[in-house]
Steps between C-alpha positions, in 0.01 A plus 500: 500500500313826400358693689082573457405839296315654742523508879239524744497746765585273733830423330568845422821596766505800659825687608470541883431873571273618224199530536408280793235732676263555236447830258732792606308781538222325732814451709480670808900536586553734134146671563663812606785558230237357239298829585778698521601414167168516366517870644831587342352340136151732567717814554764432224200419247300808623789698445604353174084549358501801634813692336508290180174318416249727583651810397500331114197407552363804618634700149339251342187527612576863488590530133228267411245744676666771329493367162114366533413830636687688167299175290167670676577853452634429111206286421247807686729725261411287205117468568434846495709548216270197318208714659599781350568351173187345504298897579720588209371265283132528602558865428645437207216278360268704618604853322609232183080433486414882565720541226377253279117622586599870423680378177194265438219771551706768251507233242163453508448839471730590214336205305138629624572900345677265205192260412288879549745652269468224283106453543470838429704555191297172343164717594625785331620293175168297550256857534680631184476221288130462630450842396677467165279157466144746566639757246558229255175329624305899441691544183389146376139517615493835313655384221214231511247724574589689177478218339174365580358780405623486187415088521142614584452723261646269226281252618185687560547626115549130415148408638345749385597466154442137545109580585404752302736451188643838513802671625410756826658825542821509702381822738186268583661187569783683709186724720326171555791309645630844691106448638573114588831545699381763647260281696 
């Protein structure tokens, strides 16, 4: 017949010997050498931590404060030289305005003494051909002066004629209008 898959632990046969007092190291007969050992493990650990372990660790933490103390210095290095930069460009912008200002204010000059250049040469054509306008104007009004005398004396002979039939004398006519105008 087969025998059942699993055995209870009552069925379970122990060899004679092994483990018949309970857990080992709550044994009081192998307290002594347990601690002894335990000793001998401590010392051979310490000494194994101490010349291999920690001394890698140790350059490692080492190095890695080295190399985050060259990070802090580099990136300090690389501030200032982004706050210098930065002056530098501040600086820059700032004598770029004065610049443009300076520029701006001598254009508006130039074009100022230009548009007073300018203004002036259109008075000057403007005054002479004002003045040629009054000469023409004088020359016209006594060119029309001249003749409306000579209007007023044709015309004063006309009426006359016209009233009393007969033709008056020139020398008259011309002292009688003189007389008018003169008024």
């Amino acid at each position: 017949m087969a025998e059942p898959a699993h055995k209870t632990s009552s069925e379970v046969q122990v060899p004679k010997g092994e483990h018949d007092g309970g857990f080992p190291p709550f044994q009081s007969q192998s307290f002594a050498s347990q601690l002894v050992w335990l000793a001998i493990a401590f010392v051979l650990l310490y000494v194994l931590m101490s010349r291999l372990a920690l001394p890698k660790v140790g350059s490692v933490i080492e190095n890695r404060r080295k190399r985050i103390e060259g990070d802090v210095a580099e990136a300090g290095r690389l501030k200032q030289q982004s706050d210098e930069a930065v002056m530098a460009y501040e600086k820059a912008l700032a004598d770029a305005r004065s610049r443009a200002q300076a520029i701006a204010n001598e254009t508006r000059e130039r074009q100022a003494k230009e548009a007073d250049a300018a203004r002036k040469k259109v008075e000057d054509a403007l005054n002479a051909k004002l003045a040629d306008a009054e000469k023409t104007i004088a020359a016209t009004k006594q060119t029309a002066m001249g003749n409306v005398r000579a209007i007023a004396e044709d015309a004063a002979s006309a009426i006359v004629e016209r009233l009393i039939g007969t033709t008056p004398d020139k020398k008259v006519v011309a002292d009688a209008v003189t007389g008018a105008l003169k008024r």
